[in-house]
C-alpha positions as a LaTeX table, in Angstrom:
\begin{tabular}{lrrr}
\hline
Residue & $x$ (\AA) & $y$ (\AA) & $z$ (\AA) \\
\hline
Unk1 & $-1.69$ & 12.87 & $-10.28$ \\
Unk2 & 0.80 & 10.32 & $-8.71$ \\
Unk3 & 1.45 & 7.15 & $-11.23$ \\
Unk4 & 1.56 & 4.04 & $-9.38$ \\
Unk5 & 5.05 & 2.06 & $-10.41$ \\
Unk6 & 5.29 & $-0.91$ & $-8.35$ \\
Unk7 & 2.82 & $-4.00$ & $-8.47$ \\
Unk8 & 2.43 & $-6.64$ & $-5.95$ \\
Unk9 & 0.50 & $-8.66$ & $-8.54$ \\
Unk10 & $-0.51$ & $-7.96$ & $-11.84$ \\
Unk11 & $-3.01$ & $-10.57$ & $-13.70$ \\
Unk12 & $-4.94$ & $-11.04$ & $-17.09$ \\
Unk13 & $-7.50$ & $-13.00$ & $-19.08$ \\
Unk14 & $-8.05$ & $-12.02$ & $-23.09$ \\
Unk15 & $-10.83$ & $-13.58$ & $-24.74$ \\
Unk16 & $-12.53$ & $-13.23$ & $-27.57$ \\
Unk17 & $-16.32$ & $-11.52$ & $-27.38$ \\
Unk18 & $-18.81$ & $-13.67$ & $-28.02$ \\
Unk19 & $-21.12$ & $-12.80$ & $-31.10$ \\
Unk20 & $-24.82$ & $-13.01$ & $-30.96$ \\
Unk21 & $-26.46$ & $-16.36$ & $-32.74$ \\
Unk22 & $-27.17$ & $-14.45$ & $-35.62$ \\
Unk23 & $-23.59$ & $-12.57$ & $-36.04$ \\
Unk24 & $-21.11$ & $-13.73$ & $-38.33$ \\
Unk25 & $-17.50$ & $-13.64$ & $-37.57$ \\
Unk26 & $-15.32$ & $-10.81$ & $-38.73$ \\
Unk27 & $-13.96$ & $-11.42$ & $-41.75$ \\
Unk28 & $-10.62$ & $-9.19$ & $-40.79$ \\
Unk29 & $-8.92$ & $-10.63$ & $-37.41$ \\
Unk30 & $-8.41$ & $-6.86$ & $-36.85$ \\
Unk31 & $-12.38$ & $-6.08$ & $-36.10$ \\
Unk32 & $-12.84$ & $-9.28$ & $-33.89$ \\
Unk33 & $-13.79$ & $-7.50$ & $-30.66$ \\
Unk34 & $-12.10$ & $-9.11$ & $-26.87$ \\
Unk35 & $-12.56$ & $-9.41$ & $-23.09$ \\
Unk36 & $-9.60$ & $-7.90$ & $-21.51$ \\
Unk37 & $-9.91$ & $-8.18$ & $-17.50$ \\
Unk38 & $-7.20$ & $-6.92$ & $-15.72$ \\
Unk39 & $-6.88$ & $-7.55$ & $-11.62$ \\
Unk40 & $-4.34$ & $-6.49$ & $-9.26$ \\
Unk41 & $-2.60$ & $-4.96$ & $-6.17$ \\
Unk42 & 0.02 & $-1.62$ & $-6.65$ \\
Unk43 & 1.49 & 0.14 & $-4.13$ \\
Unk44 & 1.32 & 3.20 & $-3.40$ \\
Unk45 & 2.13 & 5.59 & $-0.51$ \\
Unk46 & $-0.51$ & 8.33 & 0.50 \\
Unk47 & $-0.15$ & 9.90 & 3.76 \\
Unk48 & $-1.92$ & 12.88 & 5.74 \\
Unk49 & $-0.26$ & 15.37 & 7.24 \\
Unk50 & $-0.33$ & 17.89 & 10.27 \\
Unk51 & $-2.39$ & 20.34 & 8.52 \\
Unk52 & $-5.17$ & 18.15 & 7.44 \\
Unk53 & $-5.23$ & 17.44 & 10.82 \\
Unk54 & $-6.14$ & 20.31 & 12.42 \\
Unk55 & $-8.57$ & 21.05 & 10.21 \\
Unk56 & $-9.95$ & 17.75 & 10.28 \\
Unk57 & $-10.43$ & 17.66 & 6.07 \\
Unk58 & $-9.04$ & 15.09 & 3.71 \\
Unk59 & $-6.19$ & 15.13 & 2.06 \\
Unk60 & $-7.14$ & 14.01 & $-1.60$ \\
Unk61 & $-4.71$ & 11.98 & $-4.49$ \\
Unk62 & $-5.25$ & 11.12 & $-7.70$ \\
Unk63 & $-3.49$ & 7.64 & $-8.24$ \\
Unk64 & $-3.22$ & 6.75 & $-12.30$ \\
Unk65 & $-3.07$ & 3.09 & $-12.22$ \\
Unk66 & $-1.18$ & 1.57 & $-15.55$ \\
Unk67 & $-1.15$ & $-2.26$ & $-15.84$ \\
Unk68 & 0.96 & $-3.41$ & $-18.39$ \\
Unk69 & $-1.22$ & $-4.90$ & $-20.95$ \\
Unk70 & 1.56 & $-5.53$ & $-23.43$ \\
Unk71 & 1.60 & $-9.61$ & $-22.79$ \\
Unk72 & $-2.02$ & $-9.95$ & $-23.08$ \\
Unk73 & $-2.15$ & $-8.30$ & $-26.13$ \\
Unk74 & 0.81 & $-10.33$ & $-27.61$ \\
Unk75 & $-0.99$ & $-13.49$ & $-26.32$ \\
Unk76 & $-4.29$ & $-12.61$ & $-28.29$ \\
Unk77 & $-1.91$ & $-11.31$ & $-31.76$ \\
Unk78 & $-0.31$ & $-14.94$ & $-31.59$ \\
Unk79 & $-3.43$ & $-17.04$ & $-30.39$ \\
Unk80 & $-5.93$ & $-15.45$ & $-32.91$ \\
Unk81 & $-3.52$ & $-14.94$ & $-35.91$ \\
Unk82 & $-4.30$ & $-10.81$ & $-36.07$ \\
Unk83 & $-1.90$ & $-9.19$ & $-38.21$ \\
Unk84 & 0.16 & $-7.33$ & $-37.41$ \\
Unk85 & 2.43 & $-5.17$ & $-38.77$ \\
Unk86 & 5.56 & $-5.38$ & $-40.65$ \\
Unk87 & 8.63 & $-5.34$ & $-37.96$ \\
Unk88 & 9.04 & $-5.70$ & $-34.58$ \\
Unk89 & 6.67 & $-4.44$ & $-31.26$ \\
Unk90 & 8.60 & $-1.76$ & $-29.86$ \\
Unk91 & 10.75 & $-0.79$ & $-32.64$ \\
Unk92 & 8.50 & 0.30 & $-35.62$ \\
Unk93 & 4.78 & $-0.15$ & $-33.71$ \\
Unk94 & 3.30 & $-0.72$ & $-30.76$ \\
Unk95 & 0.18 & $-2.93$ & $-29.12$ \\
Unk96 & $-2.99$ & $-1.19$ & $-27.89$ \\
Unk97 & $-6.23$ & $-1.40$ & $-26.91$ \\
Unk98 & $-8.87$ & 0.24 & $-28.45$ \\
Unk99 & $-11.62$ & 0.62 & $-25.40$ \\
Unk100 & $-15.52$ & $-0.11$ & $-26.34$ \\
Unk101 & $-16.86$ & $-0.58$ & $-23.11$ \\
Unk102 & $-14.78$ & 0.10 & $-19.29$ \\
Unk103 & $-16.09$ & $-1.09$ & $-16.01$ \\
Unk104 & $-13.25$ & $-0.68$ & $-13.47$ \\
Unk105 & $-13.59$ & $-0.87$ & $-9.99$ \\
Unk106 & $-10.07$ & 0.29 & $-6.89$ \\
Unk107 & $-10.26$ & $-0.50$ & $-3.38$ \\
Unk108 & $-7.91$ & 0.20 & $-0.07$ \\
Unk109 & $-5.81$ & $-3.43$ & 0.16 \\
Unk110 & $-4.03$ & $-1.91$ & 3.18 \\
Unk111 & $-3.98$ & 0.95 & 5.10 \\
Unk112 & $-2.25$ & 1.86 & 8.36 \\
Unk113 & $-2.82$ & 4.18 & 11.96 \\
Unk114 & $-0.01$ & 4.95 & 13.76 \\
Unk115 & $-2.50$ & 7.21 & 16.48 \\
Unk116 & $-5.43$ & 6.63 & 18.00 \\
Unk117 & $-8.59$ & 6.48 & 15.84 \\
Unk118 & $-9.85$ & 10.25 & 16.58 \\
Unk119 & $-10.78$ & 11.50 & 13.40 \\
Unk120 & $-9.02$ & 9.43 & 11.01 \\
Unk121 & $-10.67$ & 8.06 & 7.47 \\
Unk122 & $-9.34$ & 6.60 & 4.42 \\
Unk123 & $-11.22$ & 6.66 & 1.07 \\
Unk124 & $-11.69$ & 5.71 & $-2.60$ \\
Unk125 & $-13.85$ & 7.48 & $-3.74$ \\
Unk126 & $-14.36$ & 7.44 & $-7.46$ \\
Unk127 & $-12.57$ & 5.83 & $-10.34$ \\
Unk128 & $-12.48$ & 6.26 & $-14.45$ \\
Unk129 & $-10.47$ & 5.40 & $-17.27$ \\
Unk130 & $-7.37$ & 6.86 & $-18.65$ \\
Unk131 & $-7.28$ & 7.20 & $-22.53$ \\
Unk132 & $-4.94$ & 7.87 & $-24.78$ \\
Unk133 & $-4.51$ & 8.80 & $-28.77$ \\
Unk134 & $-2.75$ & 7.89 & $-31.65$ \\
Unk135 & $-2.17$ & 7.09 & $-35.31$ \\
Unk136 & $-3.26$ & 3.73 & $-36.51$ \\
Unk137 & 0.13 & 1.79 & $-38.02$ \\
Unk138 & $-1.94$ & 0.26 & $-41.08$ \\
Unk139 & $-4.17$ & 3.29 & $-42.36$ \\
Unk140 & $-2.65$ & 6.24 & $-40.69$ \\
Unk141 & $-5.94$ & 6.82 & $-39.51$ \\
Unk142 & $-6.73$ & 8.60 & $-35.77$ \\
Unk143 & $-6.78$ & 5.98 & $-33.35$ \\
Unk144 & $-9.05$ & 6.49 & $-30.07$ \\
Unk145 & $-9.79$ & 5.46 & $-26.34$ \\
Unk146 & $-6.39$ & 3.35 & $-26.50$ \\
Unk147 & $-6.40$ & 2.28 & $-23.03$ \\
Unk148 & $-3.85$ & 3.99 & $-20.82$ \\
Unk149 & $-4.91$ & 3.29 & $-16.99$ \\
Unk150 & $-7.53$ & 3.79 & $-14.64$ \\
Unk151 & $-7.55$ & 6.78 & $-11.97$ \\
Unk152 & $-8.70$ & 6.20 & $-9.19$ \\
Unk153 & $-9.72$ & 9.09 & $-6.52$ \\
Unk154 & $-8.07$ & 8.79 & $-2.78$ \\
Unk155 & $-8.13$ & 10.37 & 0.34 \\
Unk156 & $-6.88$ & 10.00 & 4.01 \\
Unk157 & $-7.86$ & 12.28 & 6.88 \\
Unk158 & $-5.35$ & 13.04 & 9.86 \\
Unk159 & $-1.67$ & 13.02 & 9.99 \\
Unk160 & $-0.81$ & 9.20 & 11.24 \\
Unk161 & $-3.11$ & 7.35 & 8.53 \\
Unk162 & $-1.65$ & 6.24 & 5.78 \\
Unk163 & $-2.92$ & 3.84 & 2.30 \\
Unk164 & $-0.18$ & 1.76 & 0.95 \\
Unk165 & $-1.59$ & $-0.82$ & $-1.39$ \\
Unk166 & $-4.62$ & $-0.40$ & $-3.74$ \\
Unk167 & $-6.12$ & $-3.42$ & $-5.55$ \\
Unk168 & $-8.09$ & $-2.70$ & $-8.97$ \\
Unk169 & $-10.24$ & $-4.88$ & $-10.99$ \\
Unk170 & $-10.31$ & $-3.53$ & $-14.68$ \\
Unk171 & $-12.85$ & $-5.19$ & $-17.36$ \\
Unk172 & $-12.80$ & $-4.09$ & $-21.32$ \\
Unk173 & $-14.32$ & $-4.78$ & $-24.40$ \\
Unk174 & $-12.90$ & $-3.69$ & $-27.65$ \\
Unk175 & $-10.05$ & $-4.46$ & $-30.31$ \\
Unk176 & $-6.48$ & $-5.26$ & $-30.55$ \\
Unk177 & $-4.83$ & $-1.90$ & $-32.56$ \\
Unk178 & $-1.27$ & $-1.32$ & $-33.48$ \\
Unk179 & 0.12 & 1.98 & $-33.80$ \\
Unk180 & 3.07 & 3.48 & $-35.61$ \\
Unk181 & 6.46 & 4.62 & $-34.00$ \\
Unk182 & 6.60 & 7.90 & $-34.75$ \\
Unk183 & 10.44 & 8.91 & $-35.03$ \\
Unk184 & 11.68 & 12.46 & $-34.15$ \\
\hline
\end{tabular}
């Protein structure tokens, strides 16, 4: 798996979920539920090569895209008045998202030839989420699907054809969670 580093663009909405008419309002800023959409171009560099070629097969990548989601989630602590914590992001917790619902969707945003068309094909072929674990800062309790990326499956086919930019489109639902530092 190849982790993209470099953004053209990086954007974000947060928004609170709405509730249905006969929902009450969490009582704990901590359980409100948001909309975080996440869009995008990355770069990233996949090329085929001689072998492929000849046997006329694709060459296959797995990209793990990783927006930062750090401002958004600052945006919705300070907007919304979740607690958080005692002491500073970074330093003695961190901001996550705790994933309810994903629908992502990756596309080519440029790709190259440097041959004639014989036999060449780029693809993106599948995407998912990227998850991650850990331990809640409050309760010390397991914390679970904390957003980490979206993969997304890529291929080329012949040795002049080349992806370089990938754009993504990343919608979740779910809740603002802070986890501890752990210190080693």
């Amino acid at each position: 798996m190849f982790e993209v580093t470099k953004y053209a663009c990086s954007d974000w909405l947060i928004t609170p979920a709405a509730l249905a008419a006969n929902q009450s309002p969490p009582a704990d800023m901590r359980e409100q539920k948001f909309l975080l959409v996440l869009t995008g171009v990355c770069f990233f560099e996949l090329e085929g090569d001689d072998f492929e070629r000849d046997l006329g097969n694709y060459q296959r990548e797995v990209a793990l895209i990783r927006p930062d989601v750090d401002e958004a989630l600052s945006h919705a602590v300070a907007s919304h008045q979740i607690p958080a914590p005692a002491g500073d992001p970074g330093l003695t917790y961190t901001r996550h998202f705790e994933v309810e619902q994903f629908a992502g969707s990756a596309g080519l945003a440029s790709i190259s030839n440097y041959s004639k068309p014989d036999y060449n094909g780029w693809a993106c072929d599948a995407w998912r989420a990227n998850y991650e674990e850990r331990t809640d800062a409050f309760t010390a309790a397991p914390l679970r699907n904390l957003f980490a990326g979206m993969q997304v499956d890529l291929a080329v086919r012949n040795y002049e054809v080349r992806i370089h930019r990938l754009n993504y489109h990343i919608t979740l639902l779910g809740k603002v969670a802070f986890a501890g530092i752990v210190i080693t």
